[in-house]
C-alpha positions as CSV (number, residue, x, y, z in Angstrom):
1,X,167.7,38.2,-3.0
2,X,164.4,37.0,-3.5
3,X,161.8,36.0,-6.2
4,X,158.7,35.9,-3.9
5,X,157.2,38.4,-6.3
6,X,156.9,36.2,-8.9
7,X,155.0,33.7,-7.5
8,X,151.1,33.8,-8.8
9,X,148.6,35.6,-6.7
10,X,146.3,32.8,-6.1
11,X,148.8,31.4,-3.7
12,X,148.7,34.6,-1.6
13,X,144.2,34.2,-1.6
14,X,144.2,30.4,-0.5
15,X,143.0,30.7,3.4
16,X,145.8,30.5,6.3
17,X,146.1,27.2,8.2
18,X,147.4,26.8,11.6
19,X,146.9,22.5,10.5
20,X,150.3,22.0,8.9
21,X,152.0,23.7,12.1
22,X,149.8,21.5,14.6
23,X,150.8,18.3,12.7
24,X,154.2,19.1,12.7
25,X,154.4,19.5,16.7
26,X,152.7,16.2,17.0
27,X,154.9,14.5,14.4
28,X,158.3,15.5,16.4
29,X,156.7,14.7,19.9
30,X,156.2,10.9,20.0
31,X,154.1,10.6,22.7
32,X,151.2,12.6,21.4
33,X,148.2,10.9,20.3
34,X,146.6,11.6,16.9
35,X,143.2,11.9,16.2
36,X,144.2,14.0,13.5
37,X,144.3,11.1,10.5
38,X,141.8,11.7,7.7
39,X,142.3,8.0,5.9
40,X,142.4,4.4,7.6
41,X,144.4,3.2,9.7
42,X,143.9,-0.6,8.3
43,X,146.2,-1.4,5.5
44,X,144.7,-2.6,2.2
45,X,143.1,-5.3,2.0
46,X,145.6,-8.7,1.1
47,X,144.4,-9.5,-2.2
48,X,143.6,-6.0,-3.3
49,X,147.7,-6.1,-2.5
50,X,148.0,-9.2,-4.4
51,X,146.7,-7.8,-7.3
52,X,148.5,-4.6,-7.9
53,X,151.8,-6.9,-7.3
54,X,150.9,-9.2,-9.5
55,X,150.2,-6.5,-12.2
56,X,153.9,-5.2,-11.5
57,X,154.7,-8.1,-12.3
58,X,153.3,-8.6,-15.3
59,X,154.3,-5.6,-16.3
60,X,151.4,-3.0,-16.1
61,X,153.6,-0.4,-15.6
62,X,152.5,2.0,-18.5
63,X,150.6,5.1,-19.1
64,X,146.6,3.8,-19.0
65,X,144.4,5.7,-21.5
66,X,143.1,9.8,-19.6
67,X,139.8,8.6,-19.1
68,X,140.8,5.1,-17.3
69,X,141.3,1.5,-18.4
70,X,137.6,-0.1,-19.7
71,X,137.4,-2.7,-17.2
72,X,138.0,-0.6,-14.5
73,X,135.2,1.4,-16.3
74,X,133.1,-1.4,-16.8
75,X,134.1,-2.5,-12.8
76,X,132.7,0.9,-11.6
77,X,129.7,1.1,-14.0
78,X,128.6,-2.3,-12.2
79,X,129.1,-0.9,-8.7
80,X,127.2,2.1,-9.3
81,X,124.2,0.6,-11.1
82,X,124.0,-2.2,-7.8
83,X,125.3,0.4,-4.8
84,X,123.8,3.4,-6.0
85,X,121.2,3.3,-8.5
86,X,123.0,4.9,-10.9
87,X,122.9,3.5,-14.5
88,X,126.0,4.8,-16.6
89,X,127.9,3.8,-19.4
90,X,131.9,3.6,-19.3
91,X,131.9,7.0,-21.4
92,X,130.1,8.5,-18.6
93,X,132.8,7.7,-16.2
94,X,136.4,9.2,-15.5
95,X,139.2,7.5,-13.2
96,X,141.1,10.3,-11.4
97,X,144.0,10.4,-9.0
98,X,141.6,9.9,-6.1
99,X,138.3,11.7,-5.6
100,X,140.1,15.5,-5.1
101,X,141.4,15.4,-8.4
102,X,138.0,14.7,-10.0
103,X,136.3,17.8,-8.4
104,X,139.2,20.0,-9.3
105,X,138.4,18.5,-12.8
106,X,135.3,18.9,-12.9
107,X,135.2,22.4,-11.4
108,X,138.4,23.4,-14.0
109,X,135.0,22.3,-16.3
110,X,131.9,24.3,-15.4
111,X,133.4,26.9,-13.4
112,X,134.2,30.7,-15.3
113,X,136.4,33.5,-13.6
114,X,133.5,35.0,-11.2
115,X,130.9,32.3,-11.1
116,X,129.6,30.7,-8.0
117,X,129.5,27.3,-6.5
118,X,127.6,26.6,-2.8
119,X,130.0,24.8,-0.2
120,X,128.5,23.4,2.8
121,X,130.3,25.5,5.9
122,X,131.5,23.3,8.0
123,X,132.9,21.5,4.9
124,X,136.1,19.7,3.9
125,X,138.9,22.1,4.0
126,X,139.8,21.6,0.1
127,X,136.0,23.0,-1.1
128,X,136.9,26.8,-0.5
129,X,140.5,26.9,-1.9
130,X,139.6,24.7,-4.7
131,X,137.2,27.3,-5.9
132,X,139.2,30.1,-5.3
133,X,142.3,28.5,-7.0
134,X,139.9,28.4,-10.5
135,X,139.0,32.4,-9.4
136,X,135.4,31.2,-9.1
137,X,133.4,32.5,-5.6
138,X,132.7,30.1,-3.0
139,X,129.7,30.4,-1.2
140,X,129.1,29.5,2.1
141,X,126.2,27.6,3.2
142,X,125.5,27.0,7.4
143,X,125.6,23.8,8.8
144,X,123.8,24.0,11.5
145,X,124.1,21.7,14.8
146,X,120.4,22.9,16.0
147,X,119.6,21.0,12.6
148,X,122.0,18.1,12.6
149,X,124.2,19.6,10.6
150,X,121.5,19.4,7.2
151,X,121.5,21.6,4.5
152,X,118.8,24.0,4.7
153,X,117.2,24.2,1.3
154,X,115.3,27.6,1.9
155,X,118.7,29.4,2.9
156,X,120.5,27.8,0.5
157,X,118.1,29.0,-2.1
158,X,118.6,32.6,-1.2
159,X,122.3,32.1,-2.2
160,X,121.6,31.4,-5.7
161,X,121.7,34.0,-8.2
162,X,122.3,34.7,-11.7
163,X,126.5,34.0,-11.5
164,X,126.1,30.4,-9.1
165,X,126.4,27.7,-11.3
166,X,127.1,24.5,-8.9
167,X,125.8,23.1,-5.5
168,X,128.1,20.8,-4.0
169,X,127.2,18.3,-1.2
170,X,128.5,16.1,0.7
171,X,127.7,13.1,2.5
172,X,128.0,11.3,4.8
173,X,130.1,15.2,5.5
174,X,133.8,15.4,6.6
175,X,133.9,17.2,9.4
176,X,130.6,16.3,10.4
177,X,129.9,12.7,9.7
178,X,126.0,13.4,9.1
179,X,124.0,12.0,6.6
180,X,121.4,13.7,4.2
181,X,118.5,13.0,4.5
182,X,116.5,11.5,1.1
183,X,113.8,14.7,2.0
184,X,116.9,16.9,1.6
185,X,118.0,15.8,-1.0
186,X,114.7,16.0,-3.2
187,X,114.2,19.4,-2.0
188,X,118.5,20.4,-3.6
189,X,117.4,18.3,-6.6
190,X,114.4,21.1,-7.2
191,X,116.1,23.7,-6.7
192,X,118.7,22.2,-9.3
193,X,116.2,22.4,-11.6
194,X,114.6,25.4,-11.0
195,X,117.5,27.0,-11.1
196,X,119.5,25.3,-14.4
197,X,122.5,24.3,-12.0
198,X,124.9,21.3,-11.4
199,X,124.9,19.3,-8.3
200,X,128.4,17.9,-7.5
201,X,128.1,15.4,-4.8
202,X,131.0,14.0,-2.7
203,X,130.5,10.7,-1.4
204,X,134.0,9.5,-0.4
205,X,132.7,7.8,2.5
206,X,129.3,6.1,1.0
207,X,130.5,3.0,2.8
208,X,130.8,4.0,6.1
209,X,127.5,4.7,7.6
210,X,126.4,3.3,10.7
211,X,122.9,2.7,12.7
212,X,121.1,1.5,10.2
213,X,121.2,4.1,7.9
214,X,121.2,4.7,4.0
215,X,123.2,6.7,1.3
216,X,121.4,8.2,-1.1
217,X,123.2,8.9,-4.0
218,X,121.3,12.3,-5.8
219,X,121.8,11.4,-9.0
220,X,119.6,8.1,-8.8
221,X,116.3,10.8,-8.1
222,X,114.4,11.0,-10.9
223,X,115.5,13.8,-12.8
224,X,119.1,13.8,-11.9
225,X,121.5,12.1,-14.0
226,X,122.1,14.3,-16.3
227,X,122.5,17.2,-13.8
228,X,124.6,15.6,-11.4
229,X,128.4,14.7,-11.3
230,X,128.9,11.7,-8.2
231,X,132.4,11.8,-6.7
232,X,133.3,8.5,-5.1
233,X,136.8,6.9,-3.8
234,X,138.3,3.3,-3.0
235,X,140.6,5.6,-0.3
236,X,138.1,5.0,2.6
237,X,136.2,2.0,1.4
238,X,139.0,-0.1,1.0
239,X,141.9,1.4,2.9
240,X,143.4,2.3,-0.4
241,X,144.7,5.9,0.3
242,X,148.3,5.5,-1.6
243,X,147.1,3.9,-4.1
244,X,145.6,7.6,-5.1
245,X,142.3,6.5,-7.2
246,X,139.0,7.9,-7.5
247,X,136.5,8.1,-10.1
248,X,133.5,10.4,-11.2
249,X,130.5,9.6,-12.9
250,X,128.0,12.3,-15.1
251,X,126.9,13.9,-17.9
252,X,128.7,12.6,-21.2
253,X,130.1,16.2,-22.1
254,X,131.4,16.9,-18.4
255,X,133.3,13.7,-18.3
256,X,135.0,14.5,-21.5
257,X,135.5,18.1,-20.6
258,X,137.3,16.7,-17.6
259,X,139.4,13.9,-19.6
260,X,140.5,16.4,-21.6
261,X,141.5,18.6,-18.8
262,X,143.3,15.5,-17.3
263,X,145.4,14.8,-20.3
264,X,147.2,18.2,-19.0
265,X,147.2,17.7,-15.5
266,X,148.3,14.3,-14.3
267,X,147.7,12.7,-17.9
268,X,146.3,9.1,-16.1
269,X,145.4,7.7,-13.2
270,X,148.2,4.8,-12.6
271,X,147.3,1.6,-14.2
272,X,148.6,-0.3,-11.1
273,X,145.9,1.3,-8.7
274,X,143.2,0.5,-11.8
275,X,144.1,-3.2,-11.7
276,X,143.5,-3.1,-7.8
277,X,140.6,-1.6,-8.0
278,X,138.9,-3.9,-10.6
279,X,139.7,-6.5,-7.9
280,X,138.2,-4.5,-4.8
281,X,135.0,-3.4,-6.8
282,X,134.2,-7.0,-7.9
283,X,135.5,-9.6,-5.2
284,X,134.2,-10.4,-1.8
285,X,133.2,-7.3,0.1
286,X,133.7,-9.2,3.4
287,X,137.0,-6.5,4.1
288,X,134.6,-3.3,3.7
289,X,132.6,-5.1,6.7
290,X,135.1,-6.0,8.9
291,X,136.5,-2.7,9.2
292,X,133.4,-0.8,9.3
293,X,132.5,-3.0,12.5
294,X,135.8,-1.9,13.9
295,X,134.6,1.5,12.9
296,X,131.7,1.5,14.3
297,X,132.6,0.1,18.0
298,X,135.2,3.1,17.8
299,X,132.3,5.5,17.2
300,X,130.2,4.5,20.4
301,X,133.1,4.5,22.5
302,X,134.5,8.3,21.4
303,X,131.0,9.6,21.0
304,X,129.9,8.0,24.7
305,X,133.3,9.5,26.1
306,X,133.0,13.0,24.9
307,X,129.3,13.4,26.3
308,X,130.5,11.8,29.4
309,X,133.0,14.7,29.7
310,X,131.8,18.4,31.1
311,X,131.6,21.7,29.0
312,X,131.9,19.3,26.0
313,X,128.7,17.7,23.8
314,X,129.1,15.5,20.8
315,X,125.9,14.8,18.1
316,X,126.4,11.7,16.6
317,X,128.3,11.0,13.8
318,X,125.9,8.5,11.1
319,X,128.5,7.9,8.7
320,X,132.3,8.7,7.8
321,X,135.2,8.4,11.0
322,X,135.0,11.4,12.4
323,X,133.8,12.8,15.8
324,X,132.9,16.7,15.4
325,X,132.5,17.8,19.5
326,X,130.7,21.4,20.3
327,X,133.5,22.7,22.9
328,X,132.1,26.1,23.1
329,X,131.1,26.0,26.7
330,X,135.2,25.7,27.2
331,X,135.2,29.3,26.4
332,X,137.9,28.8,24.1
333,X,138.1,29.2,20.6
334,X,139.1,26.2,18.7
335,X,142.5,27.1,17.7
336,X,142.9,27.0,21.8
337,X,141.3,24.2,22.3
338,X,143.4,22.1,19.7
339,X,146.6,23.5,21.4
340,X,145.5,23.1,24.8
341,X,144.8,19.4,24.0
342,X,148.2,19.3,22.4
343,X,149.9,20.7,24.7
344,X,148.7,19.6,28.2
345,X,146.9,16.1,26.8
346,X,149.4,15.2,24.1
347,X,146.4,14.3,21.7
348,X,146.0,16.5,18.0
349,X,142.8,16.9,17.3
350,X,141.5,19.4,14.5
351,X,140.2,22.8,14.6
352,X,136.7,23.0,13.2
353,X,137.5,26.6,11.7
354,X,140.2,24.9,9.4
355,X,136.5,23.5,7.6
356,X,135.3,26.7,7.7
357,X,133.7,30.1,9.4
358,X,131.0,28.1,11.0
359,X,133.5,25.5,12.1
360,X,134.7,27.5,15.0
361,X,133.5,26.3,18.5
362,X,134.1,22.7,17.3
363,X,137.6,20.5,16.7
364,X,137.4,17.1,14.4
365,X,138.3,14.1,16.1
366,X,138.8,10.6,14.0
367,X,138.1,7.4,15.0
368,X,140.7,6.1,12.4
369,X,142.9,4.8,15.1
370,X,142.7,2.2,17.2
371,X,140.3,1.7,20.0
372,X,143.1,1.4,22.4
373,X,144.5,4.7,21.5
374,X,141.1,6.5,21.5
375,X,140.6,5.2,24.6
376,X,143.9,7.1,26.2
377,X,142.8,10.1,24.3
378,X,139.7,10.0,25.8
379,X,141.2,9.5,29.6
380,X,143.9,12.6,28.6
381,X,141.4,14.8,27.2
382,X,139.0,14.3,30.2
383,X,141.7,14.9,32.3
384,X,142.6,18.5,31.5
385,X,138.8,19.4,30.7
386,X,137.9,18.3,34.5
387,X,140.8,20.2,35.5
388,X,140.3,23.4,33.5
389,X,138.1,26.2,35.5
């Protein structure tokens, strides 16, 4: 007997996934390496520790208000007006259950049955489903290597019509790990207003950017703040992945849209993880530092590997912890390439096409392990690529 019948037809549209199958071989075989991880390796930082245990203590251990606790409000307005740019008020701010929970929010918000929202292709593999599972369209939009993975404003334009109602961006990217450039950005923001859409931008990894570079956060443009919704995370800033706590900032009427949606979803982000956050947002940032140094070194010795290695090429990655290698030359789709590296190299690495159609003829590699461990991967990998013919 079964009920599979009754279950909802959305599940049936969300994209197949060969990820779940590949982490589950590398989980039972112990001597693979995984380059797999998409969240530090570091554990939180000690008094970011400190301060959720001594709110446990103290007996924070009860529902917080939907919309987040004010001085973790107040915490974030702070950090956004010196990091960012960004001048809010608490009521323009929501505290979700990390960063996903606030675009599914805010998409539950703006997005009808049948309306459109732009994904960058390759993109992080929760964009398309997320859409879909709200029975909006996703629309794909190329990244390109030829163009360092940058959105293209003139194709992107052609994608809009009368039924797209949101752009969403994404940077420094996951897979990628490029950065948008201010030009680009300036050149989405017009078309924003041309066109009378939204601009969500994703900027879980704002912190980590490398070579000198700069984060631009859209919604600082002139022009912006009240058209753009800025997603941000203390996941990858301060190693605080478990503690499951993001935020969003925008547009009075969207964040209350999307505290109302909350109250029937996960009602409020943990108070515990709020505390800890007041104390990472406002005490020494020495921690964020320290582990984007260790970061960083990864970066120049995976990137340096993979070019060293034949039939494979590897644009740098500017900001987030990931290594996105062109393997076409292999002659091997990417689904084979992850399973040959598996198999015959004991290292997971990710299929690009798990980001996306235009993901295929790359794999995601992440640099959130240690340098010692990259450094087999690298000698394993080169091993069988030398050896393949």
């Amino acid at each position: 007997m079964t009920i599979e019948h009754e279950i909802s037809e959305r599940y049936f549209h969300l994209p197949s996934s060969n990820f779940a199958k590949i982490m589950k071989t590398a989980t039972e075989e112990k001597d693979v390496i995984s380059l797999g991880p998409g969240e530090p390796d570091f554990i939180t930082p000690e008094h970011i520790r400190e301060a959720a245990i001594k709110a446990i203590d103290k007996g924070y251990t009860h529902y917080s208000p939907p919309g987040g606790r004010a001085e973790t409000k107040q915490a974030i307005a702070k950090k956004l007006k010196k990091d960012n740019k960004i001048n809010v008020s608490p009521d323009e701010i929501i505290v979700t259950c990390g960063s996903q929970e606030a675009l599914f929010l805010a998409t539950l918000s703006l997005l009808d049955p049948g309306e459109k929202m732009i994904v960058p292709d390759p993109g992080f593999l929760a964009y398309i489903p997320m859409v879909e599972t709200v029975t909006g369209v996703p629309v794909s939009l190329p990244l390109r290597e030829e163009n360092g993975f940058e959105f293209d404003p003139d194709e992107l334009e052609r994608l809009v019509d009368h039924r797209t109602r949101v752009i969403l961006i994404n940077t420094p990217g996951n897979p990628t790990g490029r950065i948008l450039k201010k030009k680009t950005l300036e050149e989405l923001a017009d078309i924003a207003v041309q066109h009378d859409l939204v601009i969500f931008s994703d900027e879980a990894y704002e912190k980590l950017i490398y070579d000198n570079k700069k984060h631009i956060s859209i919604a600082s443009l002139n022009g912006m703040k009240e058209r753009a919704l800025t997603f941000q995370s203390l996941s990858k800033t301060y190693a605080m992945a478990g503690f499951r706590i993001g935020y969003v900032a925008g547009p009075k009427d969207l964040i209350e849209s999307m505290t109302r949606m909350k109250i029937y979803t996960t009602v409020s982000t943990p108070t515990i993880s709020q505390i800890a956050a007041v104390e990472a947002l406002e005490e020494d940032q020495k921690c964020v530092q320290e582990m984007k140094k260790e970061y960083d070194r990864r970066r120049k010795l995976i990137t340096k590997r993979l070019e060293e290695m034949p039939r494979i090429s590897c644009l740098n990655s500017e900001g987030a912890f990931y290594a996105f290698p062109n393997i076409t030359k292999l002659k091997m789709s990417s689904n084979q390439v992850t399973n040959l590296f598996l198999k015959k190299a004991k290292v997971l690495v990710v299929p690009g096409n798990e980001f996306g159609r235009y993901g295929e003829g790359y794999v995601r590699m992440s640099y959130a392990t240690s340098y010692e461990k990259i450094e087999e991967a690298m000698n394993r990998i080169e091993n069988v690529v030398r050896k393949k013919r």
